[in-house]
C-alpha positions as CSV (number, residue, x, y, z in Angstrom):
1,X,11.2,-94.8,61.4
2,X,11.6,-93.1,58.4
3,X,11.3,-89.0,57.6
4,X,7.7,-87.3,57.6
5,X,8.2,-84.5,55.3
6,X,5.8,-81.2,56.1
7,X,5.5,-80.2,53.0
8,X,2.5,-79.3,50.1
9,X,0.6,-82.1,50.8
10,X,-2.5,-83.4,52.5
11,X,-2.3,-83.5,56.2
12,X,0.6,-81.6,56.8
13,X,1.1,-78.1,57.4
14,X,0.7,-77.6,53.8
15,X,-3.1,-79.1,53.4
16,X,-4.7,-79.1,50.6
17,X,-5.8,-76.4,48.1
18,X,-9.6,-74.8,49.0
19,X,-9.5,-76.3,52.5
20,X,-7.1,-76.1,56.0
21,X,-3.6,-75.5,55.2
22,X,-1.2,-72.7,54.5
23,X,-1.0,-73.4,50.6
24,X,-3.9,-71.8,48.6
25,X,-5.1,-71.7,45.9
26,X,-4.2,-67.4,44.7
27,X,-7.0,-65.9,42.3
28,X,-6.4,-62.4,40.4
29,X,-8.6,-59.8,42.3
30,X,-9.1,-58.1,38.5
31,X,-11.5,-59.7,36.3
32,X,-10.8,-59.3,32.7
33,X,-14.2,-57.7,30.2
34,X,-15.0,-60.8,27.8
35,X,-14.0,-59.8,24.1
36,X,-16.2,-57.4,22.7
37,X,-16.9,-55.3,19.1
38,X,-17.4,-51.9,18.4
39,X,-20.8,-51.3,17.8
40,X,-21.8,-50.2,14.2
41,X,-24.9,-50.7,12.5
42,X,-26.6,-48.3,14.4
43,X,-24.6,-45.6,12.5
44,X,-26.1,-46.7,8.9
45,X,-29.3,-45.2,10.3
46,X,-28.8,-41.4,8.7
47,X,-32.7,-40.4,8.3
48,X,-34.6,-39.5,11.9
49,X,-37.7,-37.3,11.8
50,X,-37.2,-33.8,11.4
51,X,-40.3,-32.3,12.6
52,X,-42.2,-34.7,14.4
53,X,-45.7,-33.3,15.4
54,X,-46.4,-35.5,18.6
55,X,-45.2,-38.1,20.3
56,X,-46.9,-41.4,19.2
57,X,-46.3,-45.1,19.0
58,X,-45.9,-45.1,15.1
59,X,-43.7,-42.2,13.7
60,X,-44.8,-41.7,9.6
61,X,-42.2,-40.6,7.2
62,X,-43.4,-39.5,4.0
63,X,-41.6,-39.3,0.7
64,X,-42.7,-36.8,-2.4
65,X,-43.2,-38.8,-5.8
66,X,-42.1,-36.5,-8.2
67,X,-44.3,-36.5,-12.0
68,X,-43.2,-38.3,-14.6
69,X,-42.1,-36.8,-17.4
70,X,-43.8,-35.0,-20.1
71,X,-42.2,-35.1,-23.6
72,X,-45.6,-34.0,-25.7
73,X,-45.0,-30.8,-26.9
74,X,-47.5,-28.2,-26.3
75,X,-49.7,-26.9,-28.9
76,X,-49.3,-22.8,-29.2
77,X,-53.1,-22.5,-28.9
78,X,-54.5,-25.2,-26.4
79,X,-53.9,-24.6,-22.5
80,X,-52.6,-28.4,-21.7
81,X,-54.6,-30.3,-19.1
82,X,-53.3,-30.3,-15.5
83,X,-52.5,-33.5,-14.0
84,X,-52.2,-34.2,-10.3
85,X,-49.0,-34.7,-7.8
86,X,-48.8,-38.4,-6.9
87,X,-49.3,-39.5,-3.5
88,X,-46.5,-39.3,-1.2
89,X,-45.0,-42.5,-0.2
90,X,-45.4,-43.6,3.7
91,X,-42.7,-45.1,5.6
92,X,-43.9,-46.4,9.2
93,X,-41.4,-46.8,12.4
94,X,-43.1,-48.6,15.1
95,X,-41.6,-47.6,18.4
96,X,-41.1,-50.4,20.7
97,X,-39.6,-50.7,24.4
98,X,-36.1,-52.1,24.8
99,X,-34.1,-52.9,27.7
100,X,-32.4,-55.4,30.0
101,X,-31.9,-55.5,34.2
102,X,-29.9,-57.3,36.8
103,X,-30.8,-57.6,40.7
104,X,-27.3,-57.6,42.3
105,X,-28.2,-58.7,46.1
106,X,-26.6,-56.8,48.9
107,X,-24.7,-59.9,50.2
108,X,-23.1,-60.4,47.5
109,X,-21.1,-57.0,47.4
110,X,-20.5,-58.0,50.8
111,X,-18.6,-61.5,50.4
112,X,-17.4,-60.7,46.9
113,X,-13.4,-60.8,46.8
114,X,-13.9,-57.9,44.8
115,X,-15.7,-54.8,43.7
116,X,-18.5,-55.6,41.8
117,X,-20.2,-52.7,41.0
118,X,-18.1,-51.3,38.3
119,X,-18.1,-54.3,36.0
120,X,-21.8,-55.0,36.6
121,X,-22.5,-51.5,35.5
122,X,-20.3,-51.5,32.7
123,X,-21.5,-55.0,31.7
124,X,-24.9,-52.7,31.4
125,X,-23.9,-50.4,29.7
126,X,-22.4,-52.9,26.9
127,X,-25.3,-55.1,27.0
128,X,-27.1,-51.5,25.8
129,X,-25.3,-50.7,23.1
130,X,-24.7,-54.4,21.8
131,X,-28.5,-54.6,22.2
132,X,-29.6,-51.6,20.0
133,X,-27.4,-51.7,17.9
134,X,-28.2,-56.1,17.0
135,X,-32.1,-54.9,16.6
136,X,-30.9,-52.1,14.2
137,X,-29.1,-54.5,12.0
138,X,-32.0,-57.1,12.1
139,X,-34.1,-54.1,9.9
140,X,-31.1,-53.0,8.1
141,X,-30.4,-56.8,6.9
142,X,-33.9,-57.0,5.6
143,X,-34.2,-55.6,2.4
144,X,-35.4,-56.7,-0.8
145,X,-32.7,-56.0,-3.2
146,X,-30.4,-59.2,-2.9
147,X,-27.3,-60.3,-4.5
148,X,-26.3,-64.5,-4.1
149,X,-23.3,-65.5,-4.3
150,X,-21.6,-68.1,-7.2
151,X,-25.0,-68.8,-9.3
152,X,-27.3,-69.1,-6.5
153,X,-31.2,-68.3,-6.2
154,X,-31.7,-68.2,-2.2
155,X,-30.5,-68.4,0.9
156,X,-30.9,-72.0,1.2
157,X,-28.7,-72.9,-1.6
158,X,-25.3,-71.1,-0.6
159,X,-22.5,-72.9,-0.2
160,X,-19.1,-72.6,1.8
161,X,-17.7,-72.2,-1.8
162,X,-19.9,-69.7,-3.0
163,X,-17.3,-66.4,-1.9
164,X,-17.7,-62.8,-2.6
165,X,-16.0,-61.8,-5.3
166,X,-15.4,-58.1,-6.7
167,X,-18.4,-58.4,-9.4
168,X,-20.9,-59.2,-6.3
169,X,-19.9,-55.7,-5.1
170,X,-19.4,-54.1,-8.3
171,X,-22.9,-55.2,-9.2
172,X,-24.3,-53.9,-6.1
173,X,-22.8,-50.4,-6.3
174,X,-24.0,-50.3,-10.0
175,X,-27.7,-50.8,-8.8
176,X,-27.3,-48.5,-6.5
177,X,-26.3,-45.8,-9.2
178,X,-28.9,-47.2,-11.2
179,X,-31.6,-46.4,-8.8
180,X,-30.3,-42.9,-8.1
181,X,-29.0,-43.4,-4.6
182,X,-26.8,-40.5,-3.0
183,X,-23.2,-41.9,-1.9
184,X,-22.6,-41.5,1.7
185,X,-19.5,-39.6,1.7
186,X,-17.3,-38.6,-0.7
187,X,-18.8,-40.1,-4.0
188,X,-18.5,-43.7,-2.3
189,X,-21.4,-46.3,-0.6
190,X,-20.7,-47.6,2.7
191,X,-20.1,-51.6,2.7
192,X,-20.3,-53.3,5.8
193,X,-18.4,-57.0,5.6
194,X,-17.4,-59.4,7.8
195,X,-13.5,-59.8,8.6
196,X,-14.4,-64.2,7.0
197,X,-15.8,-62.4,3.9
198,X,-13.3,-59.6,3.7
199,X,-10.9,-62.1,3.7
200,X,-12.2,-63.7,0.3
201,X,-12.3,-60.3,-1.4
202,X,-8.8,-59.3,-0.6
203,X,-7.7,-63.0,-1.6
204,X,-8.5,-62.2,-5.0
205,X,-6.1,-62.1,-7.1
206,X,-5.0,-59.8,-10.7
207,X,-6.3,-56.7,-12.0
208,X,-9.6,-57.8,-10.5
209,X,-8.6,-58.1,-7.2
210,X,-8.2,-55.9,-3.7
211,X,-6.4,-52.9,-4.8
212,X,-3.8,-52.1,-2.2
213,X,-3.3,-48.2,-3.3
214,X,-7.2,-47.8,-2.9
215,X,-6.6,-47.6,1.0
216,X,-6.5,-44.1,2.7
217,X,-2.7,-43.2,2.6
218,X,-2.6,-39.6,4.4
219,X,-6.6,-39.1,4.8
220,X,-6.2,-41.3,8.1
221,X,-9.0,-38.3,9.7
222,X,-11.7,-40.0,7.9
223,X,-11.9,-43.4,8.5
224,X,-14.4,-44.9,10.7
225,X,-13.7,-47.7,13.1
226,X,-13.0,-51.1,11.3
227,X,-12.6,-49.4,8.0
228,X,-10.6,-50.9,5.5
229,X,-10.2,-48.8,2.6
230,X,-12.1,-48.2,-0.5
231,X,-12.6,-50.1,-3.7
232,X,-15.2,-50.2,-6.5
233,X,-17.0,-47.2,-5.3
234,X,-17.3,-48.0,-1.6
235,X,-15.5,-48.0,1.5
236,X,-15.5,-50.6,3.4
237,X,-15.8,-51.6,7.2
238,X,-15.0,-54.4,8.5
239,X,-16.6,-56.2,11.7
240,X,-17.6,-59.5,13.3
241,X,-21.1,-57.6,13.8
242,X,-22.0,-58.7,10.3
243,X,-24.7,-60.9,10.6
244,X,-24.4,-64.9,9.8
245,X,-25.9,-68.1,10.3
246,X,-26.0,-72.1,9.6
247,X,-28.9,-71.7,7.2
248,X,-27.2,-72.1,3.9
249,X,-26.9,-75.4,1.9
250,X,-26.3,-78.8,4.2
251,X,-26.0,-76.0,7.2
252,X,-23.3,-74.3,5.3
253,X,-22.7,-70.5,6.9
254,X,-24.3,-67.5,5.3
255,X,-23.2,-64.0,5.5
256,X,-25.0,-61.1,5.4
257,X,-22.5,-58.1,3.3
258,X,-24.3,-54.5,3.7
259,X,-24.2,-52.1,0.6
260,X,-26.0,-48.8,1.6
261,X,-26.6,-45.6,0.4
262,X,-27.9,-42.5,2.1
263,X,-31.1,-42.2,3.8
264,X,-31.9,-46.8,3.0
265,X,-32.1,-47.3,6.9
266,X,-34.5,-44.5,9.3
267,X,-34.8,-44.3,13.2
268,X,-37.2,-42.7,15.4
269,X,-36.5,-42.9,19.1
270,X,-38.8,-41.7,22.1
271,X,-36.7,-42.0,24.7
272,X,-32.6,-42.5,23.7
273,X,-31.1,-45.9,25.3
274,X,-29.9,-44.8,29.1
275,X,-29.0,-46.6,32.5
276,X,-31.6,-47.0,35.2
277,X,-31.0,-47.2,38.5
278,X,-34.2,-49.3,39.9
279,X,-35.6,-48.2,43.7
280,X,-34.8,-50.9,46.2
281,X,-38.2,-51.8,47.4
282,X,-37.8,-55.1,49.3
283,X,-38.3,-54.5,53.0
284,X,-34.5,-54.6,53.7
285,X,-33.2,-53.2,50.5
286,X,-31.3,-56.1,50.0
287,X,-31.6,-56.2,46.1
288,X,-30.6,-54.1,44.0
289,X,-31.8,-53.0,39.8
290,X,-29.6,-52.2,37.7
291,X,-30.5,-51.9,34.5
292,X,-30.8,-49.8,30.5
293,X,-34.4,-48.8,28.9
294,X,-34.9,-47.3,25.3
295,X,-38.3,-46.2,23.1
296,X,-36.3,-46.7,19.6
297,X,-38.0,-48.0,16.3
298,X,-36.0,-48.3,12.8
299,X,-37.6,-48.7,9.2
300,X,-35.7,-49.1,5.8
301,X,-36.4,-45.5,4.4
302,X,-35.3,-46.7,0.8
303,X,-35.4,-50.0,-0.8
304,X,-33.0,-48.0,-3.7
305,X,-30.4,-47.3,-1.2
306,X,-29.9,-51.1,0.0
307,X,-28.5,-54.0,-1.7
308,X,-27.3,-57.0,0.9
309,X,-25.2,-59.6,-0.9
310,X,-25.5,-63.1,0.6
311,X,-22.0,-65.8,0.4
312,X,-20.1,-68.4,1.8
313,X,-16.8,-68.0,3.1
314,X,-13.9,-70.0,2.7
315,X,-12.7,-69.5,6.2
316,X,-16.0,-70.1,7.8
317,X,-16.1,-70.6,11.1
């Protein structure tokens, strides 16, 4: 008769993996966070309310018109006719309600191989801030001033071959001077690019190109997460938040590349985005909310202060 080995296998000692046996299958009791980014776009929003009289649904910022000016000169003997101060300009925020909840159930926490609580909450918390700060970029993306890329007219017609190249930004910091918008920090606008796109600008090549020496050297204190460096007038940050999409020529990816000045994007908030901890009301208090809740609203304050340039890339994913 020959051998009967007890080994790994099936109806031996061994068994078989997920049922009767003394070999298992062996899981890691810590669960790794799913890749994230920083969040950022919240942050372009530098103009809030300063003195709001009451709460309301609809915060309204207003903006003086100053007169235009008067080269006529005056005639020694003839009082000159007053004129009157424009209207102010209105700018609305319409607060809305944002949040998100779970229901963990009791049981699970129970038969879970590990601790549960920590991740959902910090899954929360993320969710929050990835949340707030996707609805702030959907305003800030939505301004008129627009720059195509190559020689194109619309959104529609961008290719994969139509890159960023330094005139797009040039061009865009130029208007930006040109309509009297106030530099964020240090004389320079604030550029927000995705790392696809930032990839054709520094890919340029000659006197035209990425300038290496333009990047912070000492000044390491001032940079903000994902920056870059600075060239043509702007620093830059860098970040797969950048919105894009398939909605360029033949489906050809589209992204969006942020040039803004101070005060283009303004916030109001109610109520600031925060966890809740939802009452168990079931009549065993088996389930449990967990959840975040914010009253937050965002407007472009100034058209002037916002160029968004629109190309291809030629590393799209």
């Amino acid at each position: 008769m020959a051998n009967q080995y007890t080994g790994t296998g099936s109806g031996t000692l061994g068994g078989t993996a997920g049922s009767a046996g003394v070999v298992q299958v062996a899981y890691d009791l810590l669960l790794e966070k799913a890749l994230r980014s920083e969040p950022l776009l919240r942050s372009v929003a530098d103009k809030t309310p300063a003195r709001q009289s009451f709460p309301g649904q609809v915060v309204n910022l207003q903006k003086y018109v100053d007169l235009a000016p008067n080269t006529t000169p005056l005639t020694e003997t003839v009082d000159p006719d007053a004129v009157a101060i424009p209207t102010p300009t209105l700018v609305s925020i319409t607060l809305q309600e944002l949040g998100q909840a779970v229901l963990k159930t009791r049981l699970l926490n129970l038969t879970s191989m590990t601790d549960v609580d920590p991740a959902v909450a910090d899954m929360i918390a993320f969710n929050a801030v990835d949340s707030i700060d996707t609805a702030a970029g959907t305003v800030l993306r939505g301004g008129s001033n627009v720059i195509y890329g190559g020689t194109r007219t619309s959104t529609a017609t961008v290719t994969a071959t139509d890159t960023i190249t330094s005139a797009n930004l040039r061009k865009a910091v130029t208007k930006l001077k040109a309509g009297k918008s106030a530099a964020r920090k240090d004389g320079l606008y604030w550029v927000g690019i995705h790392p696809e796109v930032s990839h054709d600008l520094r890919s340029e090549t000659g006197s035209a190109g990425w300038l290496l020496p333009n990047q912070y050297g000492a000044a390491q204190d001032r940079i903000w997460k994902g920056e870059i460096g600075t060239y043509e007038g702007a620093f830059y940050v860098e970040s797969p938040r950048m919105y894009n999409a398939t909605d360029g020529a033949s489906s050809a990816r589209v992204y969006r590349t942020i040039v803004a000045g101070k005060q283009a994007l303004a916030e109001a908030v109610a109520q600031e985005p925060h966890i809740e901890i939802g009452n168990m009301t079931d009549k065993l208090n088996r389930f449990r909310p967990i959840g975040w809740y914010a009253v937050i609203g965002w407007s472009i304050f100034r058209q002037e202060a916002l160029y968004r340039i629109e190309t291809g890339s030629s590393v799209a994913s």
